[in-house]
C-alpha positions as CSV (number, residue, x, y, z in Angstrom):
1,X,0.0,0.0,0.0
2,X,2.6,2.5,-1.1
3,X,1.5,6.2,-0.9
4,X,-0.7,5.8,2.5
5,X,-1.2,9.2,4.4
6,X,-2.0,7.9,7.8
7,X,-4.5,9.9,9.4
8,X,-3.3,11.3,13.2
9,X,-3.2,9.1,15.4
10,X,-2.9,10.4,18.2
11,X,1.0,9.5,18.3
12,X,2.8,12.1,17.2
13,X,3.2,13.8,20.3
14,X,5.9,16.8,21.1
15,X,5.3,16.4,24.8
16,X,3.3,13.9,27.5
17,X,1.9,15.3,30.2
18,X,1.0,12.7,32.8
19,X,-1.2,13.9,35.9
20,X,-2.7,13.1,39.3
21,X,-5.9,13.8,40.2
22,X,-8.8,12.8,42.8
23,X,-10.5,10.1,41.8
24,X,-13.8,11.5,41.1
25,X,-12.4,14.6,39.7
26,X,-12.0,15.5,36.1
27,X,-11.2,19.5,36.4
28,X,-7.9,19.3,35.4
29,X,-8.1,16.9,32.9
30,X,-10.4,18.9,30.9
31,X,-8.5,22.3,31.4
32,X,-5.4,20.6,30.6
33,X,-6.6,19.3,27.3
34,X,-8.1,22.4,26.4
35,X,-5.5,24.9,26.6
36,X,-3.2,22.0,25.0
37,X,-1.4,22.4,21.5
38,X,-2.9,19.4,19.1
39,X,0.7,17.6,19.4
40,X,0.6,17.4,23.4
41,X,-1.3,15.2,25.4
42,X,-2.5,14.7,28.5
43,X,-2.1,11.0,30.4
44,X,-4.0,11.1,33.9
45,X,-3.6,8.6,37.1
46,X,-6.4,9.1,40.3
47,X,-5.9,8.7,44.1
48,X,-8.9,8.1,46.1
49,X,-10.0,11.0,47.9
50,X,-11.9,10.8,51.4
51,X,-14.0,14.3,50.6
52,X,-15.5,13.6,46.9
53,X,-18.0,10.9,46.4
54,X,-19.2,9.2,43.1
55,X,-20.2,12.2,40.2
56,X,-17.5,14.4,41.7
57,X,-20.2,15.3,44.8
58,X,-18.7,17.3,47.6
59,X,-19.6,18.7,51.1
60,X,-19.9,22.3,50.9
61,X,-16.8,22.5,52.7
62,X,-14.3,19.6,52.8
63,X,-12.5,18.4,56.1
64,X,-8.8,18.8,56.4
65,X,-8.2,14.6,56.9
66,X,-9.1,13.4,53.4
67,X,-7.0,16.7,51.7
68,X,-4.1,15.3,54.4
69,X,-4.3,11.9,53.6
70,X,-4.5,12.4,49.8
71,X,-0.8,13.2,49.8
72,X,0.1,10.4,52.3
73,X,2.1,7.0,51.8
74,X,1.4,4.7,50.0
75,X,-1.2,5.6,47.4
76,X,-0.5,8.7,45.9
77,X,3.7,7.3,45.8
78,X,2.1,4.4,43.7
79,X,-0.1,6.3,41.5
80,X,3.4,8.3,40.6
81,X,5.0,5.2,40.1
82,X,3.0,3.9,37.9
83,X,2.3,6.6,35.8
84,X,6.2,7.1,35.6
85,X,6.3,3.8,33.9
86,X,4.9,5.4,30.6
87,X,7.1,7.3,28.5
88,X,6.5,10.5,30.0
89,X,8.1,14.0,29.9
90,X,7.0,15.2,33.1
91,X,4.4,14.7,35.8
92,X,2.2,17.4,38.1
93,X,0.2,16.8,41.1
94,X,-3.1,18.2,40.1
95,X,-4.7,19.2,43.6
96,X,-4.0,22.3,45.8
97,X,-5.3,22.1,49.1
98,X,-2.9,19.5,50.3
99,X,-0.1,22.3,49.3
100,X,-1.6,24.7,51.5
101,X,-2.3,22.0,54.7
102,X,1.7,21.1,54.2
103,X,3.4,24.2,53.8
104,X,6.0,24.7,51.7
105,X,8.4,22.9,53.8
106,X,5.6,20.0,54.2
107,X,5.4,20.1,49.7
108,X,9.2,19.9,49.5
109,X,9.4,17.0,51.8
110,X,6.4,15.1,49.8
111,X,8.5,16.2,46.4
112,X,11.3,14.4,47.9
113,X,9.4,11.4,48.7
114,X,8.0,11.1,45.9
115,X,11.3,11.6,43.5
116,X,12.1,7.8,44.8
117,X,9.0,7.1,42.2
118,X,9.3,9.7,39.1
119,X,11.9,7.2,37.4
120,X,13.7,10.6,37.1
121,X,11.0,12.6,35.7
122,X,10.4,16.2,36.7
123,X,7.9,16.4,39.2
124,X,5.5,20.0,39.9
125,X,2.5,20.8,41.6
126,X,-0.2,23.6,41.5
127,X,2.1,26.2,44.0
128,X,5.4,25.7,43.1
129,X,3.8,26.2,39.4
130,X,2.0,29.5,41.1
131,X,5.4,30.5,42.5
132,X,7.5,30.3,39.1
133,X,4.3,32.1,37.4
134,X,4.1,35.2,39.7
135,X,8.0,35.0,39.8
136,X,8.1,35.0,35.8
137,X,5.2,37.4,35.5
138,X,7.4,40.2,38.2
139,X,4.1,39.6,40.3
140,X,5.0,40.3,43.9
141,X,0.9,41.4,45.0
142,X,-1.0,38.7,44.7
143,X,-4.7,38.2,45.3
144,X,-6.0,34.1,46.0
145,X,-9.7,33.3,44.7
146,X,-10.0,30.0,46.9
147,X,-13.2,27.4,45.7
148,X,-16.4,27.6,47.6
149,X,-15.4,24.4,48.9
150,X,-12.6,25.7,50.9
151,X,-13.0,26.7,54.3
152,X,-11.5,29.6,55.7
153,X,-8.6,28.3,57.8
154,X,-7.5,26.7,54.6
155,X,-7.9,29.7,52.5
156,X,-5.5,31.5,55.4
157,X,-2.9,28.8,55.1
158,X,-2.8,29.5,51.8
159,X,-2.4,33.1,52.3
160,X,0.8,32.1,54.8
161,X,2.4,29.5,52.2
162,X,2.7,32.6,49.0
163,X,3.9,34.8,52.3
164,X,6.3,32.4,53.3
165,X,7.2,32.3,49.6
166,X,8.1,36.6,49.7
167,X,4.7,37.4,48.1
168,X,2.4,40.1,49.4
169,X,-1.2,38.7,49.7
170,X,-3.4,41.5,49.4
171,X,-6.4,39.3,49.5
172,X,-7.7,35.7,49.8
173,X,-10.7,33.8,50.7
174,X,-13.3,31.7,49.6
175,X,-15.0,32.7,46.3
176,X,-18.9,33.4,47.0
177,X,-20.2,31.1,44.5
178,X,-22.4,27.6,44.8
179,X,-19.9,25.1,46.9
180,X,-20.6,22.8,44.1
181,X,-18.5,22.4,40.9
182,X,-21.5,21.6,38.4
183,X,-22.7,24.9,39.2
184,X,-19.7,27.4,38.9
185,X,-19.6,29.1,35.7
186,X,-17.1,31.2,34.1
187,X,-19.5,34.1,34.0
188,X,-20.3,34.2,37.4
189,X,-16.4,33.3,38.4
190,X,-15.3,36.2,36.3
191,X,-18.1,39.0,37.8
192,X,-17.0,37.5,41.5
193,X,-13.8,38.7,40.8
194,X,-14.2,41.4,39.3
195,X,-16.3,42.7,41.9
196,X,-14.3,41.4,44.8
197,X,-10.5,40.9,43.8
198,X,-10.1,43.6,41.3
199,X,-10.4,46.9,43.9
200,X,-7.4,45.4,45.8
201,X,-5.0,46.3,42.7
202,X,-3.1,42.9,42.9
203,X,-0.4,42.4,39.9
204,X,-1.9,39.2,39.6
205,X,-4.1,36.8,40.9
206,X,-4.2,33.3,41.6
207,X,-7.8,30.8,41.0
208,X,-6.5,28.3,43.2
209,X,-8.4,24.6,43.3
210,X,-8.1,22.4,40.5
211,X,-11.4,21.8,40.6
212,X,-12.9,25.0,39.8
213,X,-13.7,25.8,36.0
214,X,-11.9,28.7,35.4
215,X,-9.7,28.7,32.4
216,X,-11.9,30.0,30.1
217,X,-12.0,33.2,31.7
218,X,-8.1,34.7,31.9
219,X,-8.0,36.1,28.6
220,X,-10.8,38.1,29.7
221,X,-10.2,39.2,32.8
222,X,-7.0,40.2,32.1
223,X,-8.0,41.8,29.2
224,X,-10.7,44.1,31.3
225,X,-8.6,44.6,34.5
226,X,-4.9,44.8,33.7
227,X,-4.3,42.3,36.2
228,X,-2.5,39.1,35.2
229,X,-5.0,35.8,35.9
230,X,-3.5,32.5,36.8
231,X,-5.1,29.7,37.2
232,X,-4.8,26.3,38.9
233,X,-4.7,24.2,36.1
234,X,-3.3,27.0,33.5
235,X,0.2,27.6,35.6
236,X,0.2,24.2,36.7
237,X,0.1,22.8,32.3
238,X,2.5,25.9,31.8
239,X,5.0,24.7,34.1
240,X,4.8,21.1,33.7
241,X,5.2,22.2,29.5
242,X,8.7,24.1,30.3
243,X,9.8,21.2,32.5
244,X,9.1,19.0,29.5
245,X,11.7,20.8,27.8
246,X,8.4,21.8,25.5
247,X,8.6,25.5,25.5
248,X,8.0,26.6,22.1
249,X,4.8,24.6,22.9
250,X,4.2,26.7,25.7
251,X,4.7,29.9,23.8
252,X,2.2,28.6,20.8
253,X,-0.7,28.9,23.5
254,X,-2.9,31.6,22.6
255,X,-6.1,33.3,24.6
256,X,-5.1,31.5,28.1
257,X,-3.5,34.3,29.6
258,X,0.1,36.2,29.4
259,X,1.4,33.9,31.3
260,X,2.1,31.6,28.5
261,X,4.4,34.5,26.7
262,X,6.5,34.1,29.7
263,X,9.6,31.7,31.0
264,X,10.2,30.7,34.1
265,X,13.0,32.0,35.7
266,X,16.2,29.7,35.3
267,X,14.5,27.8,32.3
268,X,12.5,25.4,34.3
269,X,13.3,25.6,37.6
């Protein structure tokens, strides 16, 4: 059959992006594959966790234990390990709130931990991401936009890790939307903050959660407010793309923010 043009088949790939995510949680998934260039793809691996029940269902607001043990031996080491055993080019943690319950001192110790399992494959997560992003974008106020879902002593350790970090958090909290993530929608994310976040005159601000639907809004909301929008799941593909070595991928995303115009100080890092 000489002269065959193969359709796509969904091999030609310039980078693999493997993720893990909550079991019942397909946010960042979704926003991953949406922002994503047609030759990189996204390859996802789920941990079981305590607050989300079958059809992504949540409690208005989720107990600290479950976010906790979500990062805790042995199941999230051996979802990394066995998403490692593909032929990745990098692999993110796709869930904040354990971040924030750590500490930064707590996430480096967990990144450690879980380096025994990456088969040498770069590792992020949704703050260190949110670090390198304000850091690249010359950010230093930053405003966090927190899911409904969040209570407010998380929300305030949240606040202390971007302190801790040498950012000035000029606001954070909750967002005053439905606690339930088939009912937030971008319009009503975007006039929250807008209404709420904007008046604070952050440099940029961060939707934190990755699962909140939000990255169909940055463009936007930049666009209207000046302010650079980040986004869980938009910083978090960024980085993971430069730590791929896939950077001219990163700079071929359009209409998902400045952010993707930018490099991360030291290349990767």
């Amino acid at each position: 059959m000489s002269g065959i043009r193969p359709q796509k088949d969904g091999w030609e790939a310039r980078a693999r992006i493997g993720v893990v995510v909550p079991h019942a949680d397909v946010g960042p998934e979704s926003e991953f594959q949406a922002i994503a260039p047609d030759d990189v793809f996204v390859h996802g691996s789920r941990v079981h966790f305590g607050a989300m029940r079958p059809g992504g269902e949540m409690d208005p607001k989720i107990p600290h234990d479950p976010v906790r043990a979500f990062v805790e031996a042995p199941h999230i080491d051996q979802a990394v390990e066995l998403l490692a055993a593909s032929p990745l080019d990098v692999i993110a943690l796709g869930f904040t709130s354990s971040a924030y319950v750590l500490g930064a001192d707590g996430e480096k110790e967990l990144f450690d931990r879980l380096a025994a399992y990456t088969r040498g494959l770069p590792l992020t997560g949704t703050t260190v991401a949110a670090v390198a992003g304000f850091t690249a974008l010359g950010a230093r106020r930053i405003a966090l936009v927190n899911p409904p879902w969040f209570d407010d002593e998380l929300s305030a350790l949240g606040a202390d890790y971007f302190t801790k970090q040498g950012f000035e958090v000029v606001h954070h909290g909750p967002c005053g939307l439905p606690s339930n993530q088939k009912l937030i929608t971008p319009e009503a994310l975007a006039e929250w903050i807008r209404s709420t976040v904007a008046e604070h005159r952050p440099d940029a601000v961060l939707v934190a959660g990755n699962g909140i639907r939000a990255v169909g809004v940055i463009d936007a909301l930049e666009q209207e407010t000046g302010m650079a929008v980040l986004t869980a799941n938009q910083v978090l593909f960024w980085h993971a793309l430069h730590l791929a070595g896939a950077a001219e991928a990163a700079r071929s995303v359009t209409g998902y923010g400045r952010l993707f115009a930018a490099e991360p100080s030291g290349g990767a890092a």
